[in-house]
Each structure stands twice: as structure tokens, then as C-alpha cells.
N, C-alpha and C positions, 0 to 999 in steps of 0.2 A: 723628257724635260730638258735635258742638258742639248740636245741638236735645237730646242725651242729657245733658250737660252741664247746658244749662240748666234743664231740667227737677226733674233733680237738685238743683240749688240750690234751686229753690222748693218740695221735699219737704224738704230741709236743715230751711228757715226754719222750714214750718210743722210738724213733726214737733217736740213738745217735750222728749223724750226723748233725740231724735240733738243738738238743736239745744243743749240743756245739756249734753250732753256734748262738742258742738265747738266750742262757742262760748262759751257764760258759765264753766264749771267752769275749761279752757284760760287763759283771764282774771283769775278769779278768782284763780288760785293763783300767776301772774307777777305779781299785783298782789302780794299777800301777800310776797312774795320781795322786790317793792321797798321794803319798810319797811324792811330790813335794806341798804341800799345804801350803799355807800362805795367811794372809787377802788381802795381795796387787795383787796375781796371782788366789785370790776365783774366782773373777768374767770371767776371760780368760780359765781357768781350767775347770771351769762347763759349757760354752760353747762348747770348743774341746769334752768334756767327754759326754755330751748330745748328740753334734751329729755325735761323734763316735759310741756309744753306740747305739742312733737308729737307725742309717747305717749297722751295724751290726747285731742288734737285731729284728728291723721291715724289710729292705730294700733288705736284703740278705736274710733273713728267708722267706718271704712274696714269693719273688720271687723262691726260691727253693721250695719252699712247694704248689705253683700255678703250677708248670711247673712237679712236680709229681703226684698231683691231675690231671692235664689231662694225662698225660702221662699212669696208671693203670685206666684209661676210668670211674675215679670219680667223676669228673667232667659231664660227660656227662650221669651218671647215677643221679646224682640229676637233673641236668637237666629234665630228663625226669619226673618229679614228678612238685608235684603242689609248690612246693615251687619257687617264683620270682629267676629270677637273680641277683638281688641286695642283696638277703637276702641269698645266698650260699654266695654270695664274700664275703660279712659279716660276715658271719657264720664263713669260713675261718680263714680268717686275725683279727677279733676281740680276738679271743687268744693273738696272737701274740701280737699283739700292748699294751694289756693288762697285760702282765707278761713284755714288754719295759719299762711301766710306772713303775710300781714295780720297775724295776731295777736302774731306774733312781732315782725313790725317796731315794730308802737304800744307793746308792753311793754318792748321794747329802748332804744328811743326816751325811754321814760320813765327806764329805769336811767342811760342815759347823763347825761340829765339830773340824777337827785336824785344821782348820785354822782359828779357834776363831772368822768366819766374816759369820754369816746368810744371806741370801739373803733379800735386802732392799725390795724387792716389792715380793711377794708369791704370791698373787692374779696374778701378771704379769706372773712370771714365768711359774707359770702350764700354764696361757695360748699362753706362747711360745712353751713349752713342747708341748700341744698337737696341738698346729699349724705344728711343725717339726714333729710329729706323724702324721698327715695328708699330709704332703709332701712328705713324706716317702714310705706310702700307694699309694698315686698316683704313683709314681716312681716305686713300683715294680708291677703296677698292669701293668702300660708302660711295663717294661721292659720283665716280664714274658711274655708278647705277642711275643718277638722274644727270648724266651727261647723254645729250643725244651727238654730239658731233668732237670731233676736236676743236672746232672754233669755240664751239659751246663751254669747252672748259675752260678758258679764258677766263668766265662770267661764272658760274658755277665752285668755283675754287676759291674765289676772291675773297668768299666773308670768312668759313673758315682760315683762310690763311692769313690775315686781317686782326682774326680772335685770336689766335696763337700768336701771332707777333706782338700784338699789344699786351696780353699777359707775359710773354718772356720778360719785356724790356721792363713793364710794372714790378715783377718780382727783381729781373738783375738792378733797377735801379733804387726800389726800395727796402728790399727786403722782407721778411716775411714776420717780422717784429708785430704790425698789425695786419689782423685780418690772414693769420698768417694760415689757417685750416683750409680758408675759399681760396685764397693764391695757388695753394696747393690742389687743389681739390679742382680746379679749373685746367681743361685743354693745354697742358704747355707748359703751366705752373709749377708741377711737382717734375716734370722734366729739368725745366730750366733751374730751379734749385739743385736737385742733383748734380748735375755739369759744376755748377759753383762749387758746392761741397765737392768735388772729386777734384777740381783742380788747385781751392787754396787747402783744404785738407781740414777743414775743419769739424765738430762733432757729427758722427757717425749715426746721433740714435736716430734720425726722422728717416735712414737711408729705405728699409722697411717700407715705410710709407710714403716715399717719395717714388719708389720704383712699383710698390702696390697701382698708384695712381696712375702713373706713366703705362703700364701696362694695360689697367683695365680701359685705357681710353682705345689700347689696339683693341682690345676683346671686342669692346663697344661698337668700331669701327668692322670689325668683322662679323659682328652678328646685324649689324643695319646691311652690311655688304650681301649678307645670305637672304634676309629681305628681300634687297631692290636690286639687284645686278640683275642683268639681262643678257644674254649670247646673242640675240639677234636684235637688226637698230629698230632701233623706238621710234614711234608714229610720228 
């Protein structure tokens, strides 16, 4: 797992195609979000940018980089070796999701800074951070199942990543006052809540059910994944 791993990251770097889409574009756009920083918009800011960020950096990556791993028959050559299935996909995506977090911390890191407001609970946040890092993962292990090419995922990633984004920004910008169970209860929603509450530090009781939600959408994504994934390319 760990030599697949490594490996992984040095097709990451030098592939410039995966590598703007996981690394400069990710950046890019939580830079952009800090122009806009202030102690009153810290907490809505670092939700949008979190899970912008690993929509972009885990869920688009994951899935372009799955769907070319079978496509040049690499997939199906570890396959054929003694190393498990769980520990190729691992192998994979554990880059990935590991230079998300990187990214997330250095942009967070900067919000706190130009908006003079740390995030109330840390211990919370990372483990929202890698709750949305595990929803992500399941989602593009889904979605890469009806990706036939890496072009293809271009097109195939778009509506989910689309649903999520429009739910984050719904709940960061309205709140979850009304309609606040479907907010929750939607792709992105009980994520993006959390990140909120973890950074102004506000009532702790929905955290339960905020992280229930966030989770079960990885579960969701990993039992559609066991579904429809494929080792070798599709017709």
C-alpha cells in the first residue's frame, strides 16, 4: 500500500492536468475567498472553502485519477499481485486526500489570520475536516464507477459537485433556522454546519447528528462504490 502510495504522489506532481486540479485550482479559490475575510463571515468562509476545496481537491481528483488508473490496465495489474483491494484503493486516493488536508490547513490558517477570529473548537474542526475528506472519498470511489475515461470525469462529477456546493453555500448563508433537518440531512449540509459550529464555537447538541449525516453520506458512497466500481475499462 505504502510503495502504491508513493508512487501515486509522484504521478500526482508530475501529471499537469491532476496536479491543477489538486493542487493550484484547490488553492487558488480558498485564496480568493480570503479577500473577503472577517471575524463575522470566518465561520461561513471556512465552510464554503473546506468544501470547495475537497470537491475539487479529493472528489474530482480521486475520480479522474481512478478512471485512468483503469483505463492504462493499472488497475488491473495490481490487481493481479498479492496486494488486497482495499489496499490499492488506499494506496491511490491516500495522496490525494493527504496534500486536501495540507491545503486546507495553509488556507484556513491564513483565514484565521486576515480575519483576526481562530476557530473556537480545533479538535472539532479537523474532525469535520476529515469527516468531508471521507465523504468525498466515498463519492468519487461512486462516481468513478460510471466514469469510463478521465476526460469523462470532467462530465460525470459536475452534478454532484454542483449539489454540494449549492447546499454548502444554502446552509452557510442561511442557516439552518428553517427547513433546518433537509439542510442537514442533504449531501454537504450536515457537513457544512459543522465546519460552522466548530469554528464560531457555537451549541454542541446537533454535533451527533451533524457528523451522523456527514458520515453516512461516506457509507452511502462506499456501498454504491462496491456496486458499480469496475478494475477493468468499461465498454
Amino acid at each position: 500500500m505504502f510503495s502504491i502510495a508513493a508512487a501515486e504522489l509522484k504521478m500526482l506532481v508530475r501529471n499537469r492536468l491532476v496536479a491543477i486540479c489538486a493542487i493550484l485550482m484547490p488553492l487558488g479559490l480558498g485564496l480568493v475567498f480570503l479577500t473577503r475575510g472577517s471575524a463575522e463571515a470566518a465561520p461561513t468562509l471556512a465552510a464554503i472553502q473546506i468544501m470547495a476545496m475537497v470537491s475539487l481537491g479529493v472528489y474530482i481528483t480521486a475520480t479522474t485519477t481512478l478512471a485512468a488508473r483503469r483505463q492504462n490496465l493499472f488497475l488491473k495489474r495490481l490487481r493481479s499481485g498479492a496486494v488486497s483491494d482495499g489496499s490499492i484503493i488506499t494506496g491511490l486516493v491516500a495522496p490525494i486526500a493527504v496534500v486536501s488536508i495540507v491545503q486546507v490547513g495553509i488556507v484556513l490558517t491564513a483565514l484565521s489570520v486576515s480575519a483576526g477570529a481562530p476557530p473556537a473548537n480545533v479538535a472539532l474542526l479537523v474532525v469535520a475536516l476529515l469527516a468531508t475528506e471521507a465523504m468525498f472519498v466515498g463519492f468519487a470511489l461512486a462516481t468513478a464507477g460510471v466514469t469510463n475515461s478521465p476526460e469523462h470525469a470532467q462530465v460525470t462529477t459536475l452534478p454532484l459537485f454542483f449539489a454540494i456546493l449549492g447546499v454548502t453555500i444554502w446552509v452557510a448563508m442561511t442557516g439552518v433556522e428553517d427547513l433546518g433537518m433537509l439542510k442537514r440531512l442533504l449531501p454537504g449540509g450536515g457537513a457544512a454546519e459543522l465546519i460552522i459550529t466548530a469554528w464560531s464555537g457555537s451549541d454542541l447538541s446537533a454535533v451527533p447528528l451533524l457528523l451522523a449525516s456527514t458520515l453516512a453520506w461516506a457509507v452511502i458512497g462506499a456501498v454504491a462504490a462496491k456496486a458499480m466500481f469496475r478494475w477493468e475499462p468499461r465498454a
